[in-house]
N, C-alpha and C positions, 0 to 999 in steps of 0.2 A: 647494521640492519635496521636501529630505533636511531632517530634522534634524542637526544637527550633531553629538551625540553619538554617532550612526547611523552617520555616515558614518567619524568618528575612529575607532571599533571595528573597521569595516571594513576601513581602511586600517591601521589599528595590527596586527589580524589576516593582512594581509599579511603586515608587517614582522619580524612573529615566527617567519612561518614562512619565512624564508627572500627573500624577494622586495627587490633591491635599492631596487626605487624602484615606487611605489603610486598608481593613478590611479583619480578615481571620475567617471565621466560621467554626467549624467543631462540629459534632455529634456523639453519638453511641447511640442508645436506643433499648431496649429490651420491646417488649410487650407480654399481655397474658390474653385471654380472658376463661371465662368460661359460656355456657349459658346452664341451666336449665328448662324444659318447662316440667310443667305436672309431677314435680318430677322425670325427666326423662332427662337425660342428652343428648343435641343434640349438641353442639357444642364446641370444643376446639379447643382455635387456640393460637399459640407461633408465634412472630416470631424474630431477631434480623436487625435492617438498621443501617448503618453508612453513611457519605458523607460529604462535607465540598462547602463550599461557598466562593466566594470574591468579594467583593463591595469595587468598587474604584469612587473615587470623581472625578471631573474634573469642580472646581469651584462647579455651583447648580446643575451640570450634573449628575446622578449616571446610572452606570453601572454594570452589578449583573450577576454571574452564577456558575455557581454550578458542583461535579462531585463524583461521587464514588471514583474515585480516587486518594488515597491519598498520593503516592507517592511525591516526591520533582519535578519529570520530568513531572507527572500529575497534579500537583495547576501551578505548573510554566508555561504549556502551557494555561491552563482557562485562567493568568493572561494578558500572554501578548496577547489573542487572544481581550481581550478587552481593552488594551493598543492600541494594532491596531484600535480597531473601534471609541474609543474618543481619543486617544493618539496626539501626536505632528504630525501629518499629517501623522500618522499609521509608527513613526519612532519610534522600540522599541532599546533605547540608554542600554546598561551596564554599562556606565561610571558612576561614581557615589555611585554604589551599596555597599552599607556595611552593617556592621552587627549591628543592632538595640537590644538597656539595655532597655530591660522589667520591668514593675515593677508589680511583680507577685500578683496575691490575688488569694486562693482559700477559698473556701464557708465554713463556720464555721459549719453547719450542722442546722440551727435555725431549717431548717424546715426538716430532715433527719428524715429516718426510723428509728426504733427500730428492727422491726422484719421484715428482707426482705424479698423476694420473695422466695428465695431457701431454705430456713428454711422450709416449708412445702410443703408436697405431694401434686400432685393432689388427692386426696381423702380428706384431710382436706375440700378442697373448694369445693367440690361436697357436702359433708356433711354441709356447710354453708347454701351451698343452697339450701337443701335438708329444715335447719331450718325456713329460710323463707318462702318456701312453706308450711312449715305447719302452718308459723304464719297468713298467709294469707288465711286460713281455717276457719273465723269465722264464718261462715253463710251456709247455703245450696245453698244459689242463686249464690255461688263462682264458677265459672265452669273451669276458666283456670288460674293459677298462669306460670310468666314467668320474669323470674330471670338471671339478664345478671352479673360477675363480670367482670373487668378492670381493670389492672396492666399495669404499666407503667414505667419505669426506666428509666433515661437517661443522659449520661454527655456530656458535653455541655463546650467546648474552644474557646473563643474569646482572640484575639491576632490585636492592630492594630497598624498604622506609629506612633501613640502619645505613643508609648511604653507600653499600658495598656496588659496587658494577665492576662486572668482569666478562673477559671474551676470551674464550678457548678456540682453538682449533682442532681436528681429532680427525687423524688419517688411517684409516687402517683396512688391512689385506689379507686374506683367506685364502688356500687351495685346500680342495678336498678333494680327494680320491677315493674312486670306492669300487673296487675288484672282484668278479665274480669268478671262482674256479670250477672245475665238474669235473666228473670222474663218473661216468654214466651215468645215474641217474641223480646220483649224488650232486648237490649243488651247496659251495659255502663262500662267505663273503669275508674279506679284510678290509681297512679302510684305515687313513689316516688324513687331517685336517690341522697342519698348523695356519697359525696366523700371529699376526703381531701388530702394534700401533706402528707403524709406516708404512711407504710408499712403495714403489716397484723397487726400490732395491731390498728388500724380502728377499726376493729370487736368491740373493747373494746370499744368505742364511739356508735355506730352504730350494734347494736346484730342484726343478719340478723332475726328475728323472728317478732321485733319492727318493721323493713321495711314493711313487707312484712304484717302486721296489718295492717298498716295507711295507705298500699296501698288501702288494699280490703279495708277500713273504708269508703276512699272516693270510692270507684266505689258501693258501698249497698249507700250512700246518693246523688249518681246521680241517680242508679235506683227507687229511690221514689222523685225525682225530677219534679218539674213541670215544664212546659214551661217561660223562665225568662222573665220579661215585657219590654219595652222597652219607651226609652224616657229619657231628658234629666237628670238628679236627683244626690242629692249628694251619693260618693258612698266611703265606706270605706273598704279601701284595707290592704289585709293581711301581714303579715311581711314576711321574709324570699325573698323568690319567687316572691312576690308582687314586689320587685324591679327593674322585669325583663323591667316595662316599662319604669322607666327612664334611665336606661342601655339603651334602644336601642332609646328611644327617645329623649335624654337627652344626656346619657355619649356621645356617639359617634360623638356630635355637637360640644363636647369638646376635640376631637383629632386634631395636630395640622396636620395630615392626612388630615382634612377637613379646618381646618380655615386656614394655610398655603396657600391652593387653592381658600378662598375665596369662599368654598363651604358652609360651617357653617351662619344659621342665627345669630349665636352666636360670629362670629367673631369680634374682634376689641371692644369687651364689658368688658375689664377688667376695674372692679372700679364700674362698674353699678351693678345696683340691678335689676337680671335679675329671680328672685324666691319670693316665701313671704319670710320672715321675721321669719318662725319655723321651715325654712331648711338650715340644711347646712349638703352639699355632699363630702363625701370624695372616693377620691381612694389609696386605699393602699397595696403597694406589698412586706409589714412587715409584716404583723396577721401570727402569728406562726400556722404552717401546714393548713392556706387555703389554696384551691383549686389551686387561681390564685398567690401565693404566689413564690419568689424565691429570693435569696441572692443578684442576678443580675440581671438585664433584658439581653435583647439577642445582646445587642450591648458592655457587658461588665461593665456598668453604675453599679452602686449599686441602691437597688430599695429603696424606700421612702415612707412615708406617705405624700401626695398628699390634702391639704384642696384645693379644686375646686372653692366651694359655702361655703361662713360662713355669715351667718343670710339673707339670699338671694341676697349677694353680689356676685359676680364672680370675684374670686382674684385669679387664676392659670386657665391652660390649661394643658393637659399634652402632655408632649414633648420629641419628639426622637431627634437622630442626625443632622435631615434633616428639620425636624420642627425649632428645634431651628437656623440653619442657614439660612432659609427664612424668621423667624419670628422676631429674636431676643430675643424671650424668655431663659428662662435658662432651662436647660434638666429635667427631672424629673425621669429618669431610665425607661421610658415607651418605649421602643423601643422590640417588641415582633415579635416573626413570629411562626408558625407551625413547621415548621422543616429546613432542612439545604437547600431544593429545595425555597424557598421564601428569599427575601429581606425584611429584620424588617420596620415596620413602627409604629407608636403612637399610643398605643392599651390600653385600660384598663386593671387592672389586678383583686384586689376586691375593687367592686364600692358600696356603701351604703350610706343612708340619717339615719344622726345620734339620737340618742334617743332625744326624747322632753320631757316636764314633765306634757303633759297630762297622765289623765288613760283613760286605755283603754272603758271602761265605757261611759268617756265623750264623748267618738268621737261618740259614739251611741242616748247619751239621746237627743239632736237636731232635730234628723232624724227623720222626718215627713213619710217620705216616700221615699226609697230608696234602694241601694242594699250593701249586703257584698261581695266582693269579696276575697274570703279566700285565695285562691290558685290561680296565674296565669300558664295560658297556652301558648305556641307560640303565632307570629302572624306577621306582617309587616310592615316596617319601611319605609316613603320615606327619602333616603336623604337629608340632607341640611336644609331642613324643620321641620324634626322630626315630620312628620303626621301618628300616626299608630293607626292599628287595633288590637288588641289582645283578642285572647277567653280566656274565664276564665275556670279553669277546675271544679271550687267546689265555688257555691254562693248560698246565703238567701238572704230574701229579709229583710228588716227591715220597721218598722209600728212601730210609736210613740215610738221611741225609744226602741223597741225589736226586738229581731232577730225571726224572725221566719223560715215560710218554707223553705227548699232546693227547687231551681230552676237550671233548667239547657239551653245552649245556647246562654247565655250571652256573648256580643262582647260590648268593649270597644274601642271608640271610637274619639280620638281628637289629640291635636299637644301639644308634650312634652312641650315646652315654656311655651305654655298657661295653659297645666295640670301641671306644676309645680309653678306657681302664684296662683294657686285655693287649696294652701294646707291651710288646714286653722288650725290645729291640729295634734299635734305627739304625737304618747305613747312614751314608756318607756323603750320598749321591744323589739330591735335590734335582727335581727337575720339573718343571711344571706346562701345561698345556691346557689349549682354551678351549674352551666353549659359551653357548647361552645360557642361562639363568634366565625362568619364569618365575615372577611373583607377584607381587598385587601393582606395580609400578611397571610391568610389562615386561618383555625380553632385551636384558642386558648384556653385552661383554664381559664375559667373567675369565681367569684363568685361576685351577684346581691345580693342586701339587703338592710332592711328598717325596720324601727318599722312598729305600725298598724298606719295606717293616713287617716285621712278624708279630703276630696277634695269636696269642695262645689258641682262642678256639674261637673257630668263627660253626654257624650251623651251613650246612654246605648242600644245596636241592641240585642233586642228578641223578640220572637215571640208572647207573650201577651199582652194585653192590661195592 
């Protein structure tokens, strides 16, 4: 995307004028959506953005912006227009400038497509989706199937003053499903969205027919759902998607985003046991073709498996550029952003709570009285605290150790910290699943995961007794 010369100038022009450490980002990606509604195609949209970044240091100072323009006269003026605003009393020097020995890496393909995006028509993927709506056809009370896919291509060059340059490539694929049932007046919804880092062959993991079942499965066991009870009780939560709440009330107290500022209740706790004792949380941006997966994070770093939590110890944080220079920690490849308009900061990539060698069985026979939560839904996080709320999208209730009814309405309700010392039980059975992550570096690919785990007592908002 840069020439090399381009970019050295660039960064050497930094260096002269003052800037401790010199970063060049640049972009192209291509995207392509297709949505299906009703067996009935409404929307297609392509499109292609490129642009490039530069973030330069000045000590703990950073300064960051951005431009389409990729010209050597177009990065050259971004640079020194922010040389001027932290620079040597806005004196941009040329003395000095030379040309910077790269030590090249590009990405081996761990996580590459097989079968790209241009390999097939739009008609393949109409008829994908065409298979999902049918698979989403089991019942009579099915009234609306609605079928989004997501393509995504992009490469991606980071180049900075410590000589690193590196080029990634990042392919990756969505289908979403989202099912409406009715039962007269009654209306309730199911949905389910994998994705992965590769290409059309996805499909081969994920046949759009299986989606778009386990969508409507769950929106037919919300419409015979009851009203879910409420109150405080142990509650075991399902694998996959189940992870999303310590993702948000948990991972994110472990960026060094938040403990760098002293915003994290979790700051300053490596070496404590800050979980029970049958967790331990990893983040990891190796697992071949997940979601949040890539050869390098966005600062050029190579990414890593990350153990956070091992046996409810806190032995890592994760850490970007900026992190580790406030904190002293050592990096971790966590350094992500959205795209080339944001400055990266310390972001999960795939975060999971690792197999235990309960079965699944046991986390039930205990429960007196309680709920399952099979499936998580959204929900709200406070900062710093890790206080959230999250609805559940597909929950039973469980009575002496069996599962019974479907209930629906269920809100989950406590602070990541403390629901994470309340594990008292892990299966066997790991499985994790993606989604986006918003933070101050914008909306990321993330994938959330966990076996099934029972937590003593969680506090439980619905509406019956």
């Amino acid at each position: 995307m840069l020439a090399e010369a381009i970019v050295s100038d660039v960064l050497s022009l930094a260096r002269a004028g003052g800037a401790s450490f010199a970063e060049v980002y640049a972009e192209r990606w291509k995207s392509r959506t297709l949505r299906v509604l009703n067996n009935e195609a409404k929307e297609a949209n392509s499109g292609l953005s490129y642009g490039a970044g530069v973030r330069l240091f000045f000590g703990e100072e950073i300064v960051y912006a951005y431009t389409n323009d990729l010209t050597g006269d177009g990065l050259r003026d971004v640079t020194t227009n922010l040389v001027r605003l932290k620079g040597r009393s806005g004196r941009v020097d040329a003395r000095g400038r030379g040309g910077l020995d790269f030590r090249r890496a590009v990405a081996r393909g761990l996580h590459g497509a097989q079968v790209f995006f241009d390999a097939q028509p739009k008609s393949y993927r109409l008829t994908l989706l065409k298979d999902a709506d049918a698979g989403a056809r089991i019942a009579p009370e099915i009234q609306q199937v609605d079928s989004l896919l997501s393509e995504l291509d992009q490469d991606v060059l980071v180049a900075n003053s410590d000589g690193v340059w590196v080029e990634d490539r990042r392919v990756r694929t969505r289908l979403r499903v989202v099912v409406v049932a009715q039962d007269g007046a009654d209306l309730q919804t199911g949905s389910y969205a994998p994705g992965l880092s590769m290409g059309l062959e996805f499909f081969d993991r994920h046949p759009p027919r299986d989606v778009g079942r386990r969508s409507a499965e769950q929106a037919l066991a919300n419409l015979r759902a009851k009203p879910a009870p409420a109150g405080t009780m142990p509650v075991v939560i399902g694998n996959a998607f189940g992870g999303v709440i310590f993702h948000e009330a948990l991972g994110h107290l472990l960026e060094t985003t938040s403990v760098a500022r002293k915003a994290s209740v979790l700051t300053d706790k490596i070496g404590e046991q800050i979980a029970s004792r049958v967790v331990t949380y990893v983040d990891d941006g190796t697992t071949p073709h997940a979601w949040g997966s890539s050869e390098f994070d966005d600062e050029g770093a190579a990414t890593e498996r990350t153990v956070l939590i091992e046996r409810g110890e806190l032995k890592s944080y994760m850490v970007d550029r900026w992190g580790a220079l406030m904190t002293g920690y050592r990096p971790t490849g966590s350094g992500r952003r959205e795209d080339y308009t944001y400055a990266p900061t310390s972001r999960m990539r795939n975060t999971f709570i690792m197999p235990g060698d309960s079965s699944i069985e046991k986390l039930f026979e205990g429960v007196e009285f309680g709920l399952y939560a099979k499936d998580m839904g959204g929900g709200q996080v406070r900062p710093g605290s890790g206080e959230y709320n999250f609805g559940v999208k597909e929950a039973y209730v469980i009575r002496r150790g069996r599962l019974e009814e479907p209930v629906r309405g269920a809100m989950l309700v406590g602070k990541g910290p403390d629901t994470i010392m309340k594990v008292v039980a892990v299966a066997g059975d790991l499985e994790t699943s993606p989604g986006m992550c918003g933070s101050l570096s914008g909306s990321i690919p993330v994938e959330v995961g966990q076996p099934h785990l029972l937590v003593s007592e969680i506090v439980v908002g619905g509406e019956a007794r």
